[in-house]
N, C-alpha and C positions, 0 to 999 in steps of 0.2 A: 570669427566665431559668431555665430546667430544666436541672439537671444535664447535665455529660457523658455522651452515650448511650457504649453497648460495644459494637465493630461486629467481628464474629467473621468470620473468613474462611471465604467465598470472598468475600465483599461487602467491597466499598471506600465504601460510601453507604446509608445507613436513611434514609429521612422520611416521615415520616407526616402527612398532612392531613385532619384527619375520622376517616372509616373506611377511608379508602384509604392504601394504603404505596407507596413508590416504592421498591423494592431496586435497586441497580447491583452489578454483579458486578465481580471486580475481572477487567481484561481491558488487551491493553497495544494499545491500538486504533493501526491507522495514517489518516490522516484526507489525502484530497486537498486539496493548495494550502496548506495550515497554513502560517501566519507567525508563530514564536515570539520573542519578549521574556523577556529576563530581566536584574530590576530587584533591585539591591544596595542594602542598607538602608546608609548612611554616615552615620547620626545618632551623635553624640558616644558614646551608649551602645554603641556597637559599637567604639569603641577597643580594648578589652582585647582581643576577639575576634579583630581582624584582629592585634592583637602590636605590635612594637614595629619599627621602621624604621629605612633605615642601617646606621649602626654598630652601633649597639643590636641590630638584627633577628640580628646577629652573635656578640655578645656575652653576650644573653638568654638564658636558657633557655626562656622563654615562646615556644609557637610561634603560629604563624598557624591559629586553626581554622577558618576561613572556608574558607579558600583551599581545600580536600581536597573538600568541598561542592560549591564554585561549580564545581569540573573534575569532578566527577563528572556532575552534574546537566546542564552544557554539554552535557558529550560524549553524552549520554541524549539530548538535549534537541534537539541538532543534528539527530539521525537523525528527528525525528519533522519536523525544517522541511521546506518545498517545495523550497530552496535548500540545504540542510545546510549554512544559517550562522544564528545565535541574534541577536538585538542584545544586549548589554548594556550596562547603564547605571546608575552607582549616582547614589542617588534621597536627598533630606534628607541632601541635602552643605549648605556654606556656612549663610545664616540659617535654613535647612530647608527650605528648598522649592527648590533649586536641583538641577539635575542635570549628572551630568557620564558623559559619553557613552565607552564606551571601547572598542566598536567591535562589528562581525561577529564573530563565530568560529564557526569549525566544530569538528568532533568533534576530530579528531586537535590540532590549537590548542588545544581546551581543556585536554588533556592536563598539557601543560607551563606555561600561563598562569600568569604569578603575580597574585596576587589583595592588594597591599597595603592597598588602603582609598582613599579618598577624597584629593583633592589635599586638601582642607578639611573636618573632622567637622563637623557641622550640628546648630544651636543648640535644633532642635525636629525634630519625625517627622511632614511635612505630604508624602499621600498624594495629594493631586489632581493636583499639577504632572505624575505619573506616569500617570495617568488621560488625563487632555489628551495628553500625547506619546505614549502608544500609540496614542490615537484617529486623530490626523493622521500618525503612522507608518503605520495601517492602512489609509487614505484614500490615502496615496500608492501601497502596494505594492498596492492592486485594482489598476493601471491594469499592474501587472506580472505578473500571473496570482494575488494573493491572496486564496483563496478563505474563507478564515479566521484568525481571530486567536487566538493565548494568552499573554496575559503572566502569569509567575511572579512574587511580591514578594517578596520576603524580609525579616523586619522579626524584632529583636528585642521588642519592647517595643508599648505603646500608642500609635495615633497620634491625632494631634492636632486632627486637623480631617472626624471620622470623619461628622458632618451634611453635608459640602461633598460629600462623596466619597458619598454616599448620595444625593445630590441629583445628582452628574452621573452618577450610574451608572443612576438613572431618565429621565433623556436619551440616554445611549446607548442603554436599550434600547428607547424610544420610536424611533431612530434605525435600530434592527436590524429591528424588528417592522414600519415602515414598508418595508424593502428599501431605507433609503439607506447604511449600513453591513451589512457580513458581520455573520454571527453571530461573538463577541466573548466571552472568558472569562477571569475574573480568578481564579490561585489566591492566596490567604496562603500562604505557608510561615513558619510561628515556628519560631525558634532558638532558644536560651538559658531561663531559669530566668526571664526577669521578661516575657514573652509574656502579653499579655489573651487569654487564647480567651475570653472571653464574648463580648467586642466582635469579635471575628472572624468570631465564631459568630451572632453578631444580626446581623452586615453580610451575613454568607453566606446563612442561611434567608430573605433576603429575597428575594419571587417576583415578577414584572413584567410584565404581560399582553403574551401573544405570545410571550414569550419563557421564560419560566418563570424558572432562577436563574441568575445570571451568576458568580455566586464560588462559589467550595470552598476548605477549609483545609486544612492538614497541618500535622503539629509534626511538624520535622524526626528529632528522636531517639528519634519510635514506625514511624516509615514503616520497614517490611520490605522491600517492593518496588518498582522503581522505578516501575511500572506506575501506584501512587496516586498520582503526581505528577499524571499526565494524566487523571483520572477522571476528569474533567469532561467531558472529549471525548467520552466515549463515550456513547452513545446506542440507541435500542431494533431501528435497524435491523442492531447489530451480532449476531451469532450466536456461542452460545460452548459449544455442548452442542445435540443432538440431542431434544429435549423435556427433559419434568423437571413436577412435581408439587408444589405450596404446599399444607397440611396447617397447620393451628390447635395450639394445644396442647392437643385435646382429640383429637385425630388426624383431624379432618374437612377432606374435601379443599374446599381454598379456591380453587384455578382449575388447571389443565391445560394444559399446554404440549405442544402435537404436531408432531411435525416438528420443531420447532426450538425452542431455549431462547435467546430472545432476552438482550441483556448486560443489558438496563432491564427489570425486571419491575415492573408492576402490578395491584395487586388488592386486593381490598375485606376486610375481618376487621369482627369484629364487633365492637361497643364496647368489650367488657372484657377483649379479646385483647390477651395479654401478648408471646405470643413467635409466631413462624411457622416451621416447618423445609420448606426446598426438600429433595426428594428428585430426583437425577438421576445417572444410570446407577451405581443402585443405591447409592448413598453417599445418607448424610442431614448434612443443616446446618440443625444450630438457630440461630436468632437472633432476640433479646429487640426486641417493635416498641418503638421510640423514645418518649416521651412528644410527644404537639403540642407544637410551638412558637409557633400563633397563626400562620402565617406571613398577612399582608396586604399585597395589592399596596402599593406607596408613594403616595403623597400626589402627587399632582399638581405639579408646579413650574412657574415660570414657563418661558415659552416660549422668552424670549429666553438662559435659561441652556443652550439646547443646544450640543451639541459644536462647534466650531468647528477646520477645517482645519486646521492649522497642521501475538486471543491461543487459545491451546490452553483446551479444554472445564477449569472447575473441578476440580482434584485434592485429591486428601485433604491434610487439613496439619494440623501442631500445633494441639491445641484452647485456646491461650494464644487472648484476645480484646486487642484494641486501642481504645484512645477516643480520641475526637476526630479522625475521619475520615468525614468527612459532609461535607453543605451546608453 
């Protein structure tokens, strides 16, 4: 696994495969029909986080840091659903695969929601049972106008059964690619100090024919904008500038954008290209191309494991750079 790339703003996403790069701009796309999820990690490591309860929640000084998150990101989150109400649901309650469901909300709900924890903190951090329930959440609300899915996860820590969840995430997209599911997109959001990004970051760079990636990360205490939440969503038919110009670090122009600068740029660098700067309406952004990551479709599975029913043009900004906001 290759280092943390540094992804400089305006971009929310570098990848590179071969000679080609794929840049996303950061942009706060609205997307028709969108059906958002959002999944609350309630594994035992996330006690501290949520505080103490009761009397105690009273008495402690320790607050609840979850809770200021989860209403923030609802009330963002709401505005992008078809319905402006989110699900949520915390996920690796009980022996760790269980979930416990704790409803719709909308923007203004999430506001004041209180966000305790789990009825039960869960004995392990098993990600499939989440996987499974958005799929058949998703399968019920097509037949209500949903034209798309995105669930958030939120996960301190390592999870446990990161081959299961690799294996039905190349079924769902066998499932997308075919047209028997929407297009379908899974973020990580890590919390805390003991978060695996490698293993988020190898689950994310994974590509799946037809479909390309179905995950992106975020660590929650480098996101600036609320916009990288949903960088996934966004895509090359979105517009975010008037053309714009890709340049090498040697200053040769590498492709041309006229008329419009699409959010999704693509284009070709030459093998030992290190960095590429977009120039558009007159401002310049450099940014270091990412090292490959090998990305390779997945491995085949068996068949019978499939899912089963149940923004404004780029502006100048501080030249601070941010890692671990990609694929």
């Amino acid at each position: 696994m290759a280092g943390h790339e540094v992804i400089n703003r305006p971009f929310s996403d570098v990848h590179r495969m071969g000679n080609k790069v794929v840049a996303t701009l950061l942009h706060d796309p609205t997307v028709e029909g969108l059906d958002v999820a959002l999944y609350m990690d309630g594994s035992a490591s996330m006690e501290n986080a949520y505080g103490p309860r009761g009397i105690l929640a009273k008495l402690a000084p320790v607050k609840n840091q979850v809770e200021p998150q989860m209403q923030w990101m609802l009330e963002y989150l709401a505005n992008k659903d078809r319905d402006g109400k989110v699900r949520v649901t915390y996920w690796a309650s009980g022996d760790g695969t269980q979930l416990e469901v704790v409803g719709d909300l909308t923007g203004p709900e999430a506001k004041g929601y209180r966000f305790p924890g789990p009825r039960s903190y869960g004995k392990a951090t098993v990600m499939l049972p989440v996987l499974r329930d958005f799929v058949a959440h998703i399968k019920q609300q097509v037949g209500e106008g949903a034209k798309r899915g995105l669930a958030v996860i939120i996960t301190d820590s390592q999870i446990n059964d990161a081959h299961d969840v690799t294996a039905y995430a190349t079924q769902v997209a066998k499932e997308i690619a075919s047209g028997r599911l929407p297009r379908i997109n899974f973020v990580f959001m890590g919390v805390g100090e003991q978060v695996d990004e490698e293993q988020m970051e190898e689950i994310s760079h994974t590509t799946y024919p037809g479909v390309g990636h179905l995950w992106c990360h975020r660590i929650a205490d480098r996101m600036e904008e609320m916009a990288e939440l949903v960088a996934v969503l966004v895509d090359e038919t979105m517009t975010v500038a008037a053309g714009g110009t890709i340049y090498d670090e040697q200053g040769k122009v590498l492709k041309v954008y006229e008329g419009r600068l699409p959010a999704v740029l693509e284009f070709e660098v030459p093998p030992a290209c290190k960095r590429f700067t977009l120039e558009v309406a007159g401002q310049r952004f450099d940014q270091p191309v990412p090292e490959e990551h090998g990305d390779e479709d997945p491995h085949d599975e068996d068949e019978d494991e499939a899912p089963k029913a149940e923004a404004p043009p780029p502006a100048a900004a501080p030249s601070h750079s941010r890692r671990g906001h990609r694929h």
